[in-house]
C-alpha positions as CSV (number, residue, x, y, z in Angstrom):
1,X,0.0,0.0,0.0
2,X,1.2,3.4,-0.6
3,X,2.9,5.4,2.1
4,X,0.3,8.6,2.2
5,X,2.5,11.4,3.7
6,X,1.6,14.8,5.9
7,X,1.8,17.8,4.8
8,X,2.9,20.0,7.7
9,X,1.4,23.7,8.5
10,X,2.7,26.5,6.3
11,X,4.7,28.7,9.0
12,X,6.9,31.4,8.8
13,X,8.7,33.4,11.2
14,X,11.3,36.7,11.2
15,X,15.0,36.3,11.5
16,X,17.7,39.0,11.6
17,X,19.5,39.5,8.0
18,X,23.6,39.6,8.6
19,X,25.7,41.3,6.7
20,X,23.8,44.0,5.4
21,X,23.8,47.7,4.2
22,X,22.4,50.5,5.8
23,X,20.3,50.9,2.7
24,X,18.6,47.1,3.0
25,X,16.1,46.0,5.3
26,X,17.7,44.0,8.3
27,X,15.1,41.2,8.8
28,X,13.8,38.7,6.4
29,X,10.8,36.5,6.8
30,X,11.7,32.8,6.6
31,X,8.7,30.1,5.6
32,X,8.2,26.9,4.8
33,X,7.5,27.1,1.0
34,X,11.5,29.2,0.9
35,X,13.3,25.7,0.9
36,X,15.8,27.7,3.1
37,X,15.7,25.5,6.2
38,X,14.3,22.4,4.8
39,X,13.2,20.2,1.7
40,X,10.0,21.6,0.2
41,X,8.1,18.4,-0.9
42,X,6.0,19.3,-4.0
43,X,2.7,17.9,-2.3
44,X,3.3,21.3,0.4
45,X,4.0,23.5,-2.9
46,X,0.3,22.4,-3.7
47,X,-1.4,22.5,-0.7
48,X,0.2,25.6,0.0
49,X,-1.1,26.8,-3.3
50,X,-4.6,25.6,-2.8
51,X,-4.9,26.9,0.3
52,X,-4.1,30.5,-0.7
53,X,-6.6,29.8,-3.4
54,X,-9.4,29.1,-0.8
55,X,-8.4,32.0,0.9
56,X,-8.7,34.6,-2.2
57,X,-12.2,32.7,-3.1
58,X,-13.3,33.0,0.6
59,X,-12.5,36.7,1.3
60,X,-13.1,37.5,-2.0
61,X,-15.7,35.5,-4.0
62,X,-16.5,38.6,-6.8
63,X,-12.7,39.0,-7.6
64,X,-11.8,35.4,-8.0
65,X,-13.9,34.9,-11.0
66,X,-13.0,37.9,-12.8
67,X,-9.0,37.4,-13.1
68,X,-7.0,37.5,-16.8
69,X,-3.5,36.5,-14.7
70,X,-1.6,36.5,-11.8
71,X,1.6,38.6,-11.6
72,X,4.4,37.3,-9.1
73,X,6.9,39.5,-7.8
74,X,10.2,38.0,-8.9
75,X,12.2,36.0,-6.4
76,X,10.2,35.3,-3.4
77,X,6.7,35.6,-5.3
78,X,7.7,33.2,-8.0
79,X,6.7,30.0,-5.8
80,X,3.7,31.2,-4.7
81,X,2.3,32.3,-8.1
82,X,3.3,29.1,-9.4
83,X,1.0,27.3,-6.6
84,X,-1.8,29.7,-6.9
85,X,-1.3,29.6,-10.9
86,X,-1.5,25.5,-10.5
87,X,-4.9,25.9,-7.9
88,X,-6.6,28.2,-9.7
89,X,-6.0,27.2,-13.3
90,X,-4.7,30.6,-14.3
91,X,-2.6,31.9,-16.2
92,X,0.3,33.7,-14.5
93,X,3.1,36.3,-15.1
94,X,6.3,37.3,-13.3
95,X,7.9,40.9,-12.7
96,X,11.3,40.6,-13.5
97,X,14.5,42.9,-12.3
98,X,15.5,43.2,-15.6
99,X,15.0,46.1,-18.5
100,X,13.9,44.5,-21.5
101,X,12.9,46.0,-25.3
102,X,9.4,44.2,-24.4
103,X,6.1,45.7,-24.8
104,X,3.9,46.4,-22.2
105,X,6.5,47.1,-19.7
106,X,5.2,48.7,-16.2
107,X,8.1,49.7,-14.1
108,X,7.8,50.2,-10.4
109,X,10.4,49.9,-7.6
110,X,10.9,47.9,-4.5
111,X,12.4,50.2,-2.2
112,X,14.2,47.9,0.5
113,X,16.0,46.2,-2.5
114,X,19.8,45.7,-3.8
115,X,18.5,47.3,-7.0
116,X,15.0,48.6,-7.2
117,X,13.8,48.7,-10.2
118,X,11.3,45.5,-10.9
119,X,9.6,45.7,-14.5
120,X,6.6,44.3,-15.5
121,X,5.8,42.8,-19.3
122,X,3.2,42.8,-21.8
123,X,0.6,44.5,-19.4
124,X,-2.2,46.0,-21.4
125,X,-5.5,48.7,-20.5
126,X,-8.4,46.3,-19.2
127,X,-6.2,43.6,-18.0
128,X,-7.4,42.3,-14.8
129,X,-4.8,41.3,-12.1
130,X,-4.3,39.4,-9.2
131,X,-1.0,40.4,-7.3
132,X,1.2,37.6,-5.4
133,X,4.4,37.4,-3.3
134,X,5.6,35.7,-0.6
135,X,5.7,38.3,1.5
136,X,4.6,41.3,2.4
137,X,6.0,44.1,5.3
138,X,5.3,47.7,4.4
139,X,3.4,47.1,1.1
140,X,5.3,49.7,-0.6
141,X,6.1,47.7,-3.2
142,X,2.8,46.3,-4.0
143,X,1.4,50.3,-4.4
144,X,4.3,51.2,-6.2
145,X,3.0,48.3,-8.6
146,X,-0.4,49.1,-8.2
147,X,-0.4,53.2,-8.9
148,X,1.8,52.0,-12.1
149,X,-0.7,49.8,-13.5
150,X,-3.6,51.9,-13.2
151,X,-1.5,54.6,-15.1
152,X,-1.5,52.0,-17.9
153,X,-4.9,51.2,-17.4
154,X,-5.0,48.0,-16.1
155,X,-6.8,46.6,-13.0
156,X,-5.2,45.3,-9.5
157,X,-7.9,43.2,-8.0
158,X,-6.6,42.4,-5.1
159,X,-3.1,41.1,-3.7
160,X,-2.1,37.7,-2.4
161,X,0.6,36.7,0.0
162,X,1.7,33.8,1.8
163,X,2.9,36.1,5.5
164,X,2.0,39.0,6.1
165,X,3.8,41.4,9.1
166,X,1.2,42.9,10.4
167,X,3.8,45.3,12.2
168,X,4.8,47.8,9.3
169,X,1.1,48.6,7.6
170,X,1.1,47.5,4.8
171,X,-2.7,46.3,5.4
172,X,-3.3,49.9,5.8
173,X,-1.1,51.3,2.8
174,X,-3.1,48.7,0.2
175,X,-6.6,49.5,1.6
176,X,-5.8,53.6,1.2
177,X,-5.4,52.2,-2.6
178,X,-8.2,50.0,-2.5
179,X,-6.5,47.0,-3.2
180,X,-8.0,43.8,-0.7
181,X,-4.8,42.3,0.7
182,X,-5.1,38.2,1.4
183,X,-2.8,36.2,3.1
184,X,-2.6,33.2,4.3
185,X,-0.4,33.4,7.9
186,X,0.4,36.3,9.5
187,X,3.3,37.6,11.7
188,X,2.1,39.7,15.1
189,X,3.9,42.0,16.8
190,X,6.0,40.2,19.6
């Protein structure tokens, strides 16, 4: 018979970044889908991705049905998008740190970064989007994002995260933007 394995809890906890400039941000969020600590097994890639999913479709029932793609934040929100991509059965994007001759390119910055600028391809008027990353502390870069695709004339829905640190207001910063934030842990204050 088949060995049927247990997928553990997503968590996700802060730890103190060493080695850094005065310029970057001194924590960094560490979770379970990061493969930093241990072995992600792809059956907790999917859950993790499903679970998110129920999440959006819970909170928001009227956005979920309405979505053209997803658009990950490169490096952390790769994974997730992927896993909410796979749950949902839509079609995704990712916002790369590099300046390509592509069309539809919709730069915006993320602030706490090495290098800032993060660009996002073939975005078009009309086009209605789902924002992902892993995580998500001031939100900054999620209304840089969002203020730069409503110039183009394109449509954040909502935004999607696996942790969100309730500490730094980014709740606060996307709902003065009206974008509904969803995540599916958060970090308290200690």
């Amino acid at each position: 018979m088949p060995e049927t394995l247990a997928v553990p809890p997503f968590s996700a906890r802060i730890v103190e970044r060493l080695g850094v400039g005065a310029a970057s941000r001194r924590e960094r969020v560490v979770h379970s889908l990061d493969g930093l600590e241990d072995p992600v097994r792809p059956d907790a890639l999917a859950a993790t991705g499903n679970r998110l999913w129920e999440c959006l479709r819970a909170q928001l029932p009227s956005v979920t049905g309405a979505v053209d793609f997803l658009l990950g934040l490169d490096a952390g929100g790769i994974l997730p998008t992927v896993a909410l991509s796979t749950a949902a059965r839509l079609p995704y994007k990712i916002a790369w740190k590099l300046h390509l001759p592509l069309d539809g390119a919709v730069r915006f910055s993320e602030p706490h970064a090495m290098r800032t600028d993060v660009f996002a391809y073939g975005i078009a008027p009309g086009q209605r989007i789902v924002l992902v990353d892993d995580e998500i502390t001031t939100g900054r870069t999620l209304a840089d994002l969002t203020r730069r695709l409503r110039e183009v004339g394109a449509i954040p829905l909502a935004a999607a995260c696996l942790v969100e640190d309730t500490t730094r207001g980014a709740r606060a910063l996307l709902t003065d933007l009206d974008l509904p934030l969803v995540s599916l842990t958060t970090i308290e204050a200690a």
